[in-house]
PDB file as gemmi writes it, atoms N, CA and C in Angstrom:
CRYST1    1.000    1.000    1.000  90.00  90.00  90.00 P 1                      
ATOM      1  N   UNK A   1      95.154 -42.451 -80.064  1.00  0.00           N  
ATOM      2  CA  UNK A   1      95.767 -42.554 -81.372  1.00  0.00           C  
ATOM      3  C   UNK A   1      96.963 -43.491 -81.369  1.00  0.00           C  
ATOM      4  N   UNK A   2      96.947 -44.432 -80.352  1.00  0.00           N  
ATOM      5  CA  UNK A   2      97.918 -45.095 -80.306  1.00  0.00           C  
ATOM      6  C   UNK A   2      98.519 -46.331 -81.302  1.00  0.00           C  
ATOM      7  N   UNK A   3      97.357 -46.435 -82.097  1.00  0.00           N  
ATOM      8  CA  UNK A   3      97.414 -47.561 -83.447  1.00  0.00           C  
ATOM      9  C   UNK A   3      97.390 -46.827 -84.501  1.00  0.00           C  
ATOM     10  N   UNK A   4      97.370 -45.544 -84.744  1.00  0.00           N  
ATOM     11  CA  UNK A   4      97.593 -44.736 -86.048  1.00  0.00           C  
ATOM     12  C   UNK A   4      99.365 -44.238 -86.017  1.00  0.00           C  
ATOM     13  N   UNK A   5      99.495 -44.180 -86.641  1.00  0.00           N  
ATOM     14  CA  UNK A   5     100.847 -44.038 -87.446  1.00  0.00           C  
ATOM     15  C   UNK A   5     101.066 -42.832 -88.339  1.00  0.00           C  
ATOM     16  N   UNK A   6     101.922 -42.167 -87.937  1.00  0.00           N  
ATOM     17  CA  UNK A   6     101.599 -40.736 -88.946  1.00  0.00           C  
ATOM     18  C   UNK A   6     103.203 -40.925 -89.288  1.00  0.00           C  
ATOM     19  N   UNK A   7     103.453 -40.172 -91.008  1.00  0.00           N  
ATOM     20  CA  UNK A   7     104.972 -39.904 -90.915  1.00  0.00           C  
ATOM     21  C   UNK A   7     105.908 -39.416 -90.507  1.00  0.00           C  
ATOM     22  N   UNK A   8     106.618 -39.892 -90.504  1.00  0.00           N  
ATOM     23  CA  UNK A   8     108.270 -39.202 -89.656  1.00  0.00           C  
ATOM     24  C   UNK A   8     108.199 -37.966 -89.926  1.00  0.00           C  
ATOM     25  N   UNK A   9     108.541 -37.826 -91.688  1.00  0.00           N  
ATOM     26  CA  UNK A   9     108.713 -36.314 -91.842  1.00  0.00           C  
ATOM     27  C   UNK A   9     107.585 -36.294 -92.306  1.00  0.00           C  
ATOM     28  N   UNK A  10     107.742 -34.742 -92.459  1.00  0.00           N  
ATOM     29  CA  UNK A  10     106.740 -33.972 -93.025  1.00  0.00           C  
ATOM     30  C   UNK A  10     106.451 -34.283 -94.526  1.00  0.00           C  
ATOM     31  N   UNK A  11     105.482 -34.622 -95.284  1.00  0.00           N  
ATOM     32  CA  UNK A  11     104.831 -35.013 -96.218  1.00  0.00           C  
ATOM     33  C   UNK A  11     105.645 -33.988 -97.238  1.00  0.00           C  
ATOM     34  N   UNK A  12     105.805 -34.348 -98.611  1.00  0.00           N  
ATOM     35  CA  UNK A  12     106.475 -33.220 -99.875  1.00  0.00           C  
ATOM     36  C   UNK A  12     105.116 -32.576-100.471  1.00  0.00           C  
ATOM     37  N   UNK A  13     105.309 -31.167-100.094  1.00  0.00           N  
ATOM     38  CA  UNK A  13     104.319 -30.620-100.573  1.00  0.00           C  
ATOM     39  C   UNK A  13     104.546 -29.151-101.177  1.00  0.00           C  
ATOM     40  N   UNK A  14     104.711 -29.125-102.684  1.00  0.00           N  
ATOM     41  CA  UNK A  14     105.251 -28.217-103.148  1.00  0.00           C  
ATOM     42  C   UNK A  14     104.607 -26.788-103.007  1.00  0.00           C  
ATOM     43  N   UNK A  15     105.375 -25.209-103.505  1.00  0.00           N  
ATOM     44  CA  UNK A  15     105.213 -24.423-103.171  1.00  0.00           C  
ATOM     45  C   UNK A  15     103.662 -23.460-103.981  1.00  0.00           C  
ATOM     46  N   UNK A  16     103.479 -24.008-104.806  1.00  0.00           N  
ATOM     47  CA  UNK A  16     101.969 -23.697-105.210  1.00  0.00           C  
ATOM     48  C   UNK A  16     100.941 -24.516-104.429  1.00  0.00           C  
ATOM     49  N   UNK A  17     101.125 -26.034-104.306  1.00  0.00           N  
ATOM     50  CA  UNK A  17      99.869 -26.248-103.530  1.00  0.00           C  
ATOM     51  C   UNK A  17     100.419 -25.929-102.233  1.00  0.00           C  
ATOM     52  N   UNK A  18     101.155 -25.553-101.601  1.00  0.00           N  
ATOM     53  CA  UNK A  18     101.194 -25.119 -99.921  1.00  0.00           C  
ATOM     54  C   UNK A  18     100.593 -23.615-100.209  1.00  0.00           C  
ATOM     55  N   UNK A  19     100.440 -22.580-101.083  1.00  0.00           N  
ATOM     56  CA  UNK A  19     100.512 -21.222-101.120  1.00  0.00           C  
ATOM     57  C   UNK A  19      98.921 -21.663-101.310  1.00  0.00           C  
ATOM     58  N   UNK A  20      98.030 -22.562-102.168  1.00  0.00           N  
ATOM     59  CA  UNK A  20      96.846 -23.071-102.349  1.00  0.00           C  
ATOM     60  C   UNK A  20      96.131 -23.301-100.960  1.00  0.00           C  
ATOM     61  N   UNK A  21      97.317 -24.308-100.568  1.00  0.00           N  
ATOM     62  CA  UNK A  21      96.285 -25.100 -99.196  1.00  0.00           C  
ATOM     63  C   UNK A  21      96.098 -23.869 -98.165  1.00  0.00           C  
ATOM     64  N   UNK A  22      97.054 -22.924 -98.056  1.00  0.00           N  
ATOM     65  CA  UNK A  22      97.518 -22.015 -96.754  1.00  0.00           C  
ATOM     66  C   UNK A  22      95.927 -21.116 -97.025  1.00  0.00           C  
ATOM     67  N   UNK A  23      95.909 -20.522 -98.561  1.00  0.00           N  
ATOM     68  CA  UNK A  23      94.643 -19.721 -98.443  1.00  0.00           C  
ATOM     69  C   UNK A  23      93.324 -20.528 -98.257  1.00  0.00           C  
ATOM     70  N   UNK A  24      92.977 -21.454 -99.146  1.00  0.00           N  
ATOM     71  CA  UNK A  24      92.242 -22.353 -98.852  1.00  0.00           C  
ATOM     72  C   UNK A  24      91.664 -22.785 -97.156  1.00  0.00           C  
ATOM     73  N   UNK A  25      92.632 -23.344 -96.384  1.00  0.00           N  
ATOM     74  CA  UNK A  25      92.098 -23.337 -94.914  1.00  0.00           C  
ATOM     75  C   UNK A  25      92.233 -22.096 -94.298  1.00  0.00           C  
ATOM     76  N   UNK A  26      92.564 -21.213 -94.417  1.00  0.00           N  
ATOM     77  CA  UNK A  26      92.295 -19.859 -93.785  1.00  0.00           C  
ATOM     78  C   UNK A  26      91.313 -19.481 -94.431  1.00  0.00           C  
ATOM     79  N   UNK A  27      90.479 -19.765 -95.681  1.00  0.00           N  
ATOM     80  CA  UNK A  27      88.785 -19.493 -95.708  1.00  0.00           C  
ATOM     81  C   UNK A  27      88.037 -20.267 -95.184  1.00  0.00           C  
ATOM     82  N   UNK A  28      88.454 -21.761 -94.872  1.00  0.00           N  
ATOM     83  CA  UNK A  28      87.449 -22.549 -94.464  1.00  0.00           C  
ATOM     84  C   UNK A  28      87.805 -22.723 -93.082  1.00  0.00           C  
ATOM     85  N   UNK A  29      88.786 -22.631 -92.255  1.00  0.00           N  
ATOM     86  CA  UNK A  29      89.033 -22.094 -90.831  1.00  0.00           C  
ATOM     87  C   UNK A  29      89.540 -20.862 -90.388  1.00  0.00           C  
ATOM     88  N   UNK A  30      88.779 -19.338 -90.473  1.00  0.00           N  
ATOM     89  CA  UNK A  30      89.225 -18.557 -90.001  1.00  0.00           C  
ATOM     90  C   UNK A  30      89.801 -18.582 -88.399  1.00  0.00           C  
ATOM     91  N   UNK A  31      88.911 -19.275 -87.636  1.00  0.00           N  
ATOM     92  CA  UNK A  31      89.127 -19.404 -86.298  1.00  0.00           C  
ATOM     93  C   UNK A  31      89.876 -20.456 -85.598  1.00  0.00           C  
ATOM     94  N   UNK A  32      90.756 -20.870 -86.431  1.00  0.00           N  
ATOM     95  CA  UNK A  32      91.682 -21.975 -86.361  1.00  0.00           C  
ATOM     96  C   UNK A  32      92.394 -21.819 -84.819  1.00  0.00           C  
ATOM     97  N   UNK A  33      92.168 -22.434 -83.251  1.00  0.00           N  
ATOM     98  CA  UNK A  33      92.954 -22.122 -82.423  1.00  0.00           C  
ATOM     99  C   UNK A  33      94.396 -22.148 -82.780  1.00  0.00           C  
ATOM    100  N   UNK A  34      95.399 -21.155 -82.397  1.00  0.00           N  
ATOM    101  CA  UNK A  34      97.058 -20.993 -82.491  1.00  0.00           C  
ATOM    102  C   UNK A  34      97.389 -22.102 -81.693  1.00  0.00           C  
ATOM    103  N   UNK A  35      98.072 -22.989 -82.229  1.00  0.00           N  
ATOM    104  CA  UNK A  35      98.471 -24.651 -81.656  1.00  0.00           C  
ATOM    105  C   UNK A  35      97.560 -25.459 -82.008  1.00  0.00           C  
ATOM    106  N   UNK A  36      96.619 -25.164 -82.254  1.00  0.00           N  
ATOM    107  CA  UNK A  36      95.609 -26.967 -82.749  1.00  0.00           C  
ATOM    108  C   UNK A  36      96.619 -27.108 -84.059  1.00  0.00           C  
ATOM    109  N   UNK A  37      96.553 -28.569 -84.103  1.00  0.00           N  
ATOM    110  CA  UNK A  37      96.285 -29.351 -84.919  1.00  0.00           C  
ATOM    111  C   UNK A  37      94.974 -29.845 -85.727  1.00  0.00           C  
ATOM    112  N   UNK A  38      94.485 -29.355 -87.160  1.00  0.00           N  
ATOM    113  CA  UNK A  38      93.397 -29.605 -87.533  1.00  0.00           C  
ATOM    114  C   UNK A  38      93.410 -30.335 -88.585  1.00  0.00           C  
ATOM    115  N   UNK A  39      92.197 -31.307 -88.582  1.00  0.00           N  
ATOM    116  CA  UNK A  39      92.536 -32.289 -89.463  1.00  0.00           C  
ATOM    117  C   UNK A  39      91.945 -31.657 -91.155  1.00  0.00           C  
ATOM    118  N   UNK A  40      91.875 -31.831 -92.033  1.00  0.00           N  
ATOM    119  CA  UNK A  40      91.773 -31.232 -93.378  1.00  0.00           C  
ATOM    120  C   UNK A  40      91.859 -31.690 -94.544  1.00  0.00           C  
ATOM    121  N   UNK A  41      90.440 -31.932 -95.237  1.00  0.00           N  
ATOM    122  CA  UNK A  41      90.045 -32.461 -96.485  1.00  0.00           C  
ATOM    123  C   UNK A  41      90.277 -31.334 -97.530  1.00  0.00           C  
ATOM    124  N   UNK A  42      90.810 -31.463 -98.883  1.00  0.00           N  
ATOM    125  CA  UNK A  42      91.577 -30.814 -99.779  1.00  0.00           C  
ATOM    126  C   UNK A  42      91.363 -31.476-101.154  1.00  0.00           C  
ATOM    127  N   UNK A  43      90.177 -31.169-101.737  1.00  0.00           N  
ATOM    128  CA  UNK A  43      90.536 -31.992-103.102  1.00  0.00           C  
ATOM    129  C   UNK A  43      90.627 -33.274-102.921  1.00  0.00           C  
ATOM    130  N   UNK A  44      91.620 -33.721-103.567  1.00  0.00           N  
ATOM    131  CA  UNK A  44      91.786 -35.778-103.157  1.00  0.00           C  
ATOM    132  C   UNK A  44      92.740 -36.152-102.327  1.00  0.00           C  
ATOM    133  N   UNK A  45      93.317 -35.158-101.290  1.00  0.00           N  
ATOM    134  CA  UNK A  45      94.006 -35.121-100.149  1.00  0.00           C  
ATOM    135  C   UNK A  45      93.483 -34.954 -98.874  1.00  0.00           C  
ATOM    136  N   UNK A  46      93.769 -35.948 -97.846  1.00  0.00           N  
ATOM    137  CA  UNK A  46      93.365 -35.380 -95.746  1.00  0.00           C  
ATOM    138  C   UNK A  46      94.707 -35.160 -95.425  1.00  0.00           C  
ATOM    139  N   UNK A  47      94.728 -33.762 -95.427  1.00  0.00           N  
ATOM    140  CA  UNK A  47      95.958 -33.124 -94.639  1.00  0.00           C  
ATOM    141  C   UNK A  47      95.928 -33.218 -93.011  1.00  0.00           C  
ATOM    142  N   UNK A  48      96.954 -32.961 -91.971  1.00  0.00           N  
ATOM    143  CA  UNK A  48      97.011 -32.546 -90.466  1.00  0.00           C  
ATOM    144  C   UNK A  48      97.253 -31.226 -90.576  1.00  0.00           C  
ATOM    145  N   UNK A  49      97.133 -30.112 -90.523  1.00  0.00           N  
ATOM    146  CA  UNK A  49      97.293 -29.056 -90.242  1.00  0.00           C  
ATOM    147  C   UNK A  49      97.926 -28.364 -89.034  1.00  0.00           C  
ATOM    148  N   UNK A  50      99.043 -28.107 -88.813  1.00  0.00           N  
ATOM    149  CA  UNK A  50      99.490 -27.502 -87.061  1.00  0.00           C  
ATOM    150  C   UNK A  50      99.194 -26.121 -87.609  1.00  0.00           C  
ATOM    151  N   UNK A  51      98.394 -25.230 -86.872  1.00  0.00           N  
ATOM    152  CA  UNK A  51      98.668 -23.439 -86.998  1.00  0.00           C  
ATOM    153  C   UNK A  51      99.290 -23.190 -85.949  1.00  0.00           C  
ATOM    154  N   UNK A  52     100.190 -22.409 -86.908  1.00  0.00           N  
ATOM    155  CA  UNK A  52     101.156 -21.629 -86.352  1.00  0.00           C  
ATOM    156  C   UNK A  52     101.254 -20.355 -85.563  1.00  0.00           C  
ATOM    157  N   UNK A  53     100.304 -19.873 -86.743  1.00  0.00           N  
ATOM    158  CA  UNK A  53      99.594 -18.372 -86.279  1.00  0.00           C  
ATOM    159  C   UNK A  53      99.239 -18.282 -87.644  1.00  0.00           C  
ATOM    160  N   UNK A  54      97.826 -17.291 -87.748  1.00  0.00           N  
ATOM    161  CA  UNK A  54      97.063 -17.077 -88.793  1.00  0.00           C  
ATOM    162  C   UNK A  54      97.148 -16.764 -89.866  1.00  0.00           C  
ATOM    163  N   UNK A  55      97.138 -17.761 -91.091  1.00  0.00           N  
ATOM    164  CA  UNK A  55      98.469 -17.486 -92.237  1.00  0.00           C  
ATOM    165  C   UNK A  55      99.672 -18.023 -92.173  1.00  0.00           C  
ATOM    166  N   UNK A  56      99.501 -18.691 -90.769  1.00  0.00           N  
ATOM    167  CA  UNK A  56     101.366 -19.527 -91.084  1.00  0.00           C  
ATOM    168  C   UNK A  56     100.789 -21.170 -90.238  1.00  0.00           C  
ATOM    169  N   UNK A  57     101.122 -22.348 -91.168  1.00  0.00           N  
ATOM    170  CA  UNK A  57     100.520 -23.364 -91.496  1.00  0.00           C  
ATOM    171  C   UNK A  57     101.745 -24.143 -91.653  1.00  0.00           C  
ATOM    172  N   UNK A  58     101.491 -25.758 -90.422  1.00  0.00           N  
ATOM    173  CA  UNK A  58     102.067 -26.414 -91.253  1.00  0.00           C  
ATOM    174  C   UNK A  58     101.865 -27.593 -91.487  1.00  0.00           C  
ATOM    175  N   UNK A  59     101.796 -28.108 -92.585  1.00  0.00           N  
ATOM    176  CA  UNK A  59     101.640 -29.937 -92.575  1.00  0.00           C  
ATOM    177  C   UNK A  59     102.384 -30.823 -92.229  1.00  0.00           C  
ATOM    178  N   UNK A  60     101.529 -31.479 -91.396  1.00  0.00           N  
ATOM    179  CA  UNK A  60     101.971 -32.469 -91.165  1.00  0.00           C  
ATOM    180  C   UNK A  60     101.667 -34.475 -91.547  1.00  0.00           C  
ATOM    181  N   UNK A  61     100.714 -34.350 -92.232  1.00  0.00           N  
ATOM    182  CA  UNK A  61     100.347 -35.553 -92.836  1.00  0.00           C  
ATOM    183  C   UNK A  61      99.787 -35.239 -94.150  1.00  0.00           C  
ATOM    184  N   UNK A  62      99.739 -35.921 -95.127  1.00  0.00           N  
ATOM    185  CA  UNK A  62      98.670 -35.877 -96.368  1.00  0.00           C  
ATOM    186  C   UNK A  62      99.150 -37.499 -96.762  1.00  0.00           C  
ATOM    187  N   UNK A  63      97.439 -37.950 -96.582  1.00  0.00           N  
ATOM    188  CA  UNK A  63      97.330 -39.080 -97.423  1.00  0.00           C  
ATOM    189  C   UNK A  63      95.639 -38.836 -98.313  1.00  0.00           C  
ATOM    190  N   UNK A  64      96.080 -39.842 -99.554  1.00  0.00           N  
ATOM    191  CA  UNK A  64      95.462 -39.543-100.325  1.00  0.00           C  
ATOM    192  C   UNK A  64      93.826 -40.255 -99.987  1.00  0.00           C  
ATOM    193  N   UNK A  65      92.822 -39.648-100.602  1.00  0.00           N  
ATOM    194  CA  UNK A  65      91.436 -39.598-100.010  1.00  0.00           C  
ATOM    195  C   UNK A  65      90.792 -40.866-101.050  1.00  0.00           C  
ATOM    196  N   UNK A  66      91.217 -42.190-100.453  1.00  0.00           N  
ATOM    197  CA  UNK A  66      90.929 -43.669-101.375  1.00  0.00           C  
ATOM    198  C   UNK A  66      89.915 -44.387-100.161  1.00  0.00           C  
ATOM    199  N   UNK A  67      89.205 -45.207-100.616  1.00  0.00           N  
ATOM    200  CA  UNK A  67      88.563 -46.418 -99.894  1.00  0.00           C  
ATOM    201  C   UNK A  67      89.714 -47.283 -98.828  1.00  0.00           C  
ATOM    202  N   UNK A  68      90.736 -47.562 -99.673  1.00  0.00           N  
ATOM    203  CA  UNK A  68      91.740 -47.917 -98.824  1.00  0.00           C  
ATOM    204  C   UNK A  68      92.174 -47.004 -97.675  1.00  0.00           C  
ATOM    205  N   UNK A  69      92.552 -46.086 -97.464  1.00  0.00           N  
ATOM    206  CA  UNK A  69      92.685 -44.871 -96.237  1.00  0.00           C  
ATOM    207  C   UNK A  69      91.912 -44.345 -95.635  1.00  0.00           C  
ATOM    208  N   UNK A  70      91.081 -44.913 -96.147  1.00  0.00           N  
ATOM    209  CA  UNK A  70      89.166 -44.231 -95.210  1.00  0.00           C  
ATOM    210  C   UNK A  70      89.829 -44.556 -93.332  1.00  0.00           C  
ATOM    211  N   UNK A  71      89.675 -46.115 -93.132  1.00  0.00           N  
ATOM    212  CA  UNK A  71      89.423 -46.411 -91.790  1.00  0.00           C  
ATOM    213  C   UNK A  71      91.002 -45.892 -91.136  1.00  0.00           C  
ATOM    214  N   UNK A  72      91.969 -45.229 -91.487  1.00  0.00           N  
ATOM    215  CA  UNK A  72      93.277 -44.938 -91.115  1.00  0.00           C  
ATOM    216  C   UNK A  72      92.541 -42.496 -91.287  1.00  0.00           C  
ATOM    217  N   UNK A  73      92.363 -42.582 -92.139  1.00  0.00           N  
ATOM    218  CA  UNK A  73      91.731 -41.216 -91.871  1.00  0.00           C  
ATOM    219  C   UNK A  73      90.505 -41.461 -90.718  1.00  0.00           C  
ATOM    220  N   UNK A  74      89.762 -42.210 -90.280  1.00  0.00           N  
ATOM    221  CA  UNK A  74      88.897 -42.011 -89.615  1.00  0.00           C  
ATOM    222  C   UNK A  74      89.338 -42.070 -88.372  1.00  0.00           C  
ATOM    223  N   UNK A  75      90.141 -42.980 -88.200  1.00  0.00           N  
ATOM    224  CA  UNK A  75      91.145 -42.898 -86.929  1.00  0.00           C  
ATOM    225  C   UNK A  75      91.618 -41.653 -86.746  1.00  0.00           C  
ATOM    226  N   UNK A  76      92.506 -41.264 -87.504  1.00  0.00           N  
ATOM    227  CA  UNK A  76      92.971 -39.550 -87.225  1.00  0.00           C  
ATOM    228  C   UNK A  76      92.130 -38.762 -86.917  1.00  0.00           C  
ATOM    229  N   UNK A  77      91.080 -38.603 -87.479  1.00  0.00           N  
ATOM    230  CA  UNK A  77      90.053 -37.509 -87.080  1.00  0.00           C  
ATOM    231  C   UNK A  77      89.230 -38.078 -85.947  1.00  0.00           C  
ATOM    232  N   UNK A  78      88.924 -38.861 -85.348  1.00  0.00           N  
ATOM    233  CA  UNK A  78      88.922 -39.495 -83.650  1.00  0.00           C  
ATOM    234  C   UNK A  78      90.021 -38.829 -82.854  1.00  0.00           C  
ATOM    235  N   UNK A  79      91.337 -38.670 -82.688  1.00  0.00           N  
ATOM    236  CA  UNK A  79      91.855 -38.251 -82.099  1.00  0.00           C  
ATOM    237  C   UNK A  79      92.038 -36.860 -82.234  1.00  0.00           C  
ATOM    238  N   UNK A  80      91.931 -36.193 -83.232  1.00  0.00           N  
ATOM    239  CA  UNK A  80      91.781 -34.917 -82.955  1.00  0.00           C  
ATOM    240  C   UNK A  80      90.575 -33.651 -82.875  1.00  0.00           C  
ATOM    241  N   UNK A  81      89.484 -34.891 -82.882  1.00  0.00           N  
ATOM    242  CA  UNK A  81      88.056 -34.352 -82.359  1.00  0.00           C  
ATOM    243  C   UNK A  81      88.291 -33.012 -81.255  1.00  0.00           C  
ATOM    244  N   UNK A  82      87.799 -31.949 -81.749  1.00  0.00           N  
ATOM    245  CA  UNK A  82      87.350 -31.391 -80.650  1.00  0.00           C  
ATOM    246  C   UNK A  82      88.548 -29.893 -80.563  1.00  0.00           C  
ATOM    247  N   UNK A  83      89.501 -30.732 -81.175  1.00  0.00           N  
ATOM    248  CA  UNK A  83      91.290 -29.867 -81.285  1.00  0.00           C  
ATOM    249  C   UNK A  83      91.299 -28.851 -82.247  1.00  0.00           C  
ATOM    250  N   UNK A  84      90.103 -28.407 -82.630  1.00  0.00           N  
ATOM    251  CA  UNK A  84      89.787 -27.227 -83.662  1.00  0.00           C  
ATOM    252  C   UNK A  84      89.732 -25.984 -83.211  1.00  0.00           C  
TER     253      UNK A  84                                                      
END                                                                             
């Protein structure tokens, strides 16, 4: 992942869609390993996901899901193949 670029900080992601996204991937990853990083499609968002522990979530990237960010999302999810 040495040519992908992720942000400094943590992406602004307000307190309804974090209370959204948190239930949301805890239905679609119950078995989320504690420490992966998982990568995560959302509507018209690819989030990074760190779990924390089950129910506690945190983001770390969201870019928006365009033609332009395809080959920069496809990169990300190359490197964290497998980290689920």
């Amino acid at each position: 992942m040495n040519s992908v670029s992720l942000p400094l900080k943590p992406p602004k992601i307000g307190a309804k869609e974090r209370a959204r996204l948190t239930h949301q991937f805890l239905t679609d990853h119950p078995d989320a390993k504690i420490g992966a990083t998982v990568p995560y499609e959302n509507r018209n968002h690819f989030y990074l996901v760190k779990v924390f522990d089950v129910g506690s979530y945190g983001f770390t990237a969201k870019i928006p899901l365009t033609e332009k960010n395809q080959s920069k999302i496809n990169q990300i999810r190359k490197g964290y193949k497998g980290n689920e």
